[in-house]
Each structure stands twice: as structure tokens, then as C-alpha cells.
C-alpha positions as CSV (number, residue, x, y, z in Angstrom):
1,X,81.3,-54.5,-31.4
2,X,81.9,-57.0,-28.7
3,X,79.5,-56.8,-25.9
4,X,80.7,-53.7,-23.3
5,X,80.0,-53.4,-19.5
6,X,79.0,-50.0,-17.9
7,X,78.3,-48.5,-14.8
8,X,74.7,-46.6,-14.3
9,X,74.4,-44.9,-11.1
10,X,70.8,-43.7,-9.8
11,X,71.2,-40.2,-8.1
12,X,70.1,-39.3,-4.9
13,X,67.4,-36.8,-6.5
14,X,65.9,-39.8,-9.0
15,X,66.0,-41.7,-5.8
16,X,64.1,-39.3,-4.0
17,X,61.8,-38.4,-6.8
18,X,61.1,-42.4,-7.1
19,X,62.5,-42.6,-10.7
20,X,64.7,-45.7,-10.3
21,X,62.4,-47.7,-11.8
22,X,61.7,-45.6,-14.7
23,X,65.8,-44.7,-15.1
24,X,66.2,-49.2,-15.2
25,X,63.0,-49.8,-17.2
26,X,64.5,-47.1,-19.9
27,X,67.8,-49.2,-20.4
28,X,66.1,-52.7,-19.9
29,X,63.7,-51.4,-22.5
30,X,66.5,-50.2,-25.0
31,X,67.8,-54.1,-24.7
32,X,70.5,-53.6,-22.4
33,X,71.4,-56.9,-19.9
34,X,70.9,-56.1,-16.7
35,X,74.1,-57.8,-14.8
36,X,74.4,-56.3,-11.2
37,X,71.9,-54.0,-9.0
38,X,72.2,-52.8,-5.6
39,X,70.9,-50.5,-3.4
40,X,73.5,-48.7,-1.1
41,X,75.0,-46.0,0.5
42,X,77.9,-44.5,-1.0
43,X,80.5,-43.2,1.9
44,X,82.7,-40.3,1.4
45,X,85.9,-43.0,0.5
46,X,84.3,-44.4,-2.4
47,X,82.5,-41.0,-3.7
48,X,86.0,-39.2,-3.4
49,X,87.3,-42.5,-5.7
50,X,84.3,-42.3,-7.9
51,X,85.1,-38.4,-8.5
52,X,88.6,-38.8,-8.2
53,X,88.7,-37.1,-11.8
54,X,87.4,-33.5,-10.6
55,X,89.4,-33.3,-7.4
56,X,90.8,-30.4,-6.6
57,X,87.8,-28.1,-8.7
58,X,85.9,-26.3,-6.9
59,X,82.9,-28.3,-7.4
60,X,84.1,-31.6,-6.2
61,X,83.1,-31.3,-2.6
62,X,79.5,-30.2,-3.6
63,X,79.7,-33.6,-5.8
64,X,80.9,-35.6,-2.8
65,X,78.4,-34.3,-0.7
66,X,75.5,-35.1,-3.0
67,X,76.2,-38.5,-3.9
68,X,76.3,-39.1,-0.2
69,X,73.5,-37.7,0.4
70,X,70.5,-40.5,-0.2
71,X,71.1,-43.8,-1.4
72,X,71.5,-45.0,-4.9
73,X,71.4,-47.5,-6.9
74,X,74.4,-49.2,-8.8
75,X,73.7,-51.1,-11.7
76,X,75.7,-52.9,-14.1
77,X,74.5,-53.1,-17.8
78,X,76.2,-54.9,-20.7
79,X,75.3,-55.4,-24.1
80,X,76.8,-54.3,-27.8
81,X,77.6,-50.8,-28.0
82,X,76.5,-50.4,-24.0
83,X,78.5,-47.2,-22.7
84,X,76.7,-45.5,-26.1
85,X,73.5,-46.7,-25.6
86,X,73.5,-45.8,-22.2
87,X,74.8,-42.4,-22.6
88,X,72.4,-41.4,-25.2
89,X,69.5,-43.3,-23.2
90,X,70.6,-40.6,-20.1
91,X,70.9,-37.7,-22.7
92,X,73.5,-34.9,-22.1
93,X,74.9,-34.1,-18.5
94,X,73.0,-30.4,-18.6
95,X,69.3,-31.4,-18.6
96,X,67.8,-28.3,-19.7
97,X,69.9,-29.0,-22.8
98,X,68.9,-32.8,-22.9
99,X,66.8,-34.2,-25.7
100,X,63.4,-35.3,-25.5
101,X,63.2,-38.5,-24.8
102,X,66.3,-39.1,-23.2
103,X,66.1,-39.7,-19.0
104,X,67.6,-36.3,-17.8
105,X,65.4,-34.9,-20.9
106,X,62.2,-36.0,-19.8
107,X,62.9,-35.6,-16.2
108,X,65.4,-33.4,-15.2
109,X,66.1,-29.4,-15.1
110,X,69.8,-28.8,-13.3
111,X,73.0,-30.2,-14.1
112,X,73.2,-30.0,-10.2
113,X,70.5,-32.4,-10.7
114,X,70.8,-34.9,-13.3
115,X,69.5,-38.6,-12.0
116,X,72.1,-40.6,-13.1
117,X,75.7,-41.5,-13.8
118,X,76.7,-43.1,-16.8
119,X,80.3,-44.5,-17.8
120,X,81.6,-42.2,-20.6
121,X,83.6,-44.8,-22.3
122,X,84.2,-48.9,-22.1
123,X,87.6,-48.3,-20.2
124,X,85.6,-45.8,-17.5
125,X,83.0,-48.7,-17.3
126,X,85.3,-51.1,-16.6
127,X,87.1,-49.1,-13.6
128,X,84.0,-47.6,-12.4
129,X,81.8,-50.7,-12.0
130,X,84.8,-52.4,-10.1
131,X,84.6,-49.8,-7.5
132,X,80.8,-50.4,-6.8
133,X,81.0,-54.0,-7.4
134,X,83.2,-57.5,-6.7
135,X,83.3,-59.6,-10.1
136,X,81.4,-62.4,-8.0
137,X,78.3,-59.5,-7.8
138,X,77.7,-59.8,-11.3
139,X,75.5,-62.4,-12.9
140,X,76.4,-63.6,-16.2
141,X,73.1,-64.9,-17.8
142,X,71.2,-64.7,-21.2
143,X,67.7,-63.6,-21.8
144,X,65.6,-66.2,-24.5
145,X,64.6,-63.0,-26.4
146,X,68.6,-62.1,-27.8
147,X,67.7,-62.6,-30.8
148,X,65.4,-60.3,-31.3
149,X,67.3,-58.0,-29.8
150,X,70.7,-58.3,-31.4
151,X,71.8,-60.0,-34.5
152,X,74.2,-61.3,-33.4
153,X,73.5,-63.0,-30.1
């Protein structure tokens, strides 16, 4: 498969637990490019655009309110197969049902609190990384080790 772009959001509780560096290291480690990063507040105009999905349930505010909460962390991965990679990197949204070894796994016990947002297909990548992020924010580059990574780099 052609490479793929996805959004990863660090939560306001990873941030606050000071896991951002071990939710990045996890995906960097897995061979995933890293392509955009940024650290930033997300107001209550872009988290009800984010969520757009669930408005109207009656958990959407609580959402809107958490995300808004802290800052995050926005990062853009890419790589072959990246919105499945990432997704089973992260592990299932309900950490107490999360695999071992898997970010919300090893780390998390509420689906209140999960630690991070990951794109749940190429298309939602796609949308959701242009609403943190301007095309002119992400750097295309290639790391010397592709190869080893990848067979087909």
C-alpha cells in the first residue's frame, strides 16, 4: 500500500502524566515518519470540528471540554499502512480492554482517559490532520535507514 498520512493527537491526561514522549517514541519506534508536531491549545471551534462526528450525544460536550482542557500535541505520521499501524500501536479506545503492549494498554485505565487520538481510517487522516495543520506545516523528508524499515522505500 502506498504510503498513508494520519493524525495522532496527545491527550490532555498523557500530557499531564508526561507521556508525550513515550506515545511519539512508540510510533517513531514502529518506523512511522514523523511529518508535523506541534504543541497547542485546542479552542472550543476546532474541538467542536474535530468531534463534529458525536455532536448532538450526550457525551460530546464532556469531549469538548477535555480536549480543551491542557495542551496537546498534534502530530502527523506517514508511512505504509500508517492509520493501521497507528491504531494498533494506540490499542483499542477502552483501555482496560487494551492489549499489552499497546499505548492505552500499558498506560491507560478509562476510556474517559485514553492518551491519544488516532485517525480511524486514511480518509479521516486526511480530513483530520488538515484541521490541525496547513500543508506548508508538514515536512516531507526521508530518513537514510528506509530500507531497513520498508522494502519498498
Amino acid at each position: 500500500m502506498a504510503n498513508e498520512r494520519s493524525l495522532v493527537l496527545v491527550k490532555p491526561d498523557a500530557m499531564q502524566r508526561g507521556l508525550a514522549g513515550a506515545v511519539l517514541q512508540r510510533l517513531e519506534n514502529r518506523g512511522l515518519l514523523l511529518i508535523g508536531l506541534k504543541l497547542m491549545r485546542v479552542d472550543q471551534d476546532l474541538a467542536s470540528r474535530h468531534y463534529a462526528e458525536h455532536e448532538g450525544k450526550p457525551f460530546f460536550a464532556a469531549l469538548v471540554d477535555y480536549i480543551t482542557s491542557s495542551p496537546i500535541i498534534a502530530a502527523v505520521f506517514e508511512g505504509d499502512s500508517a492509520t493501521s499501524a497507528i491504531r494498533n500501536s494506540v490499542g483499542v479506545t477502552n483501555p482496560s480492554q487494551a492489549a499489552a503492549g499497546t499505548i492505552r494498554g500499558d498506560f491507560g485505565l478509562e476510556v474517559g482517559r485514553n492518551l491519544v487520538h488516532a485517525s480511524d481510517s486514511p480518509e479521516s487522516g486526511e480530513r483530520e490532520l488538515a484541521l490541525f495543520f496547513t500543508q506548508e506545516e508538514l515536512v516531507q523528508w526521508s530518513r537514510d535507514n528506509e530500507r531497513w524499515i520498508s522494502e519498498n522505500p
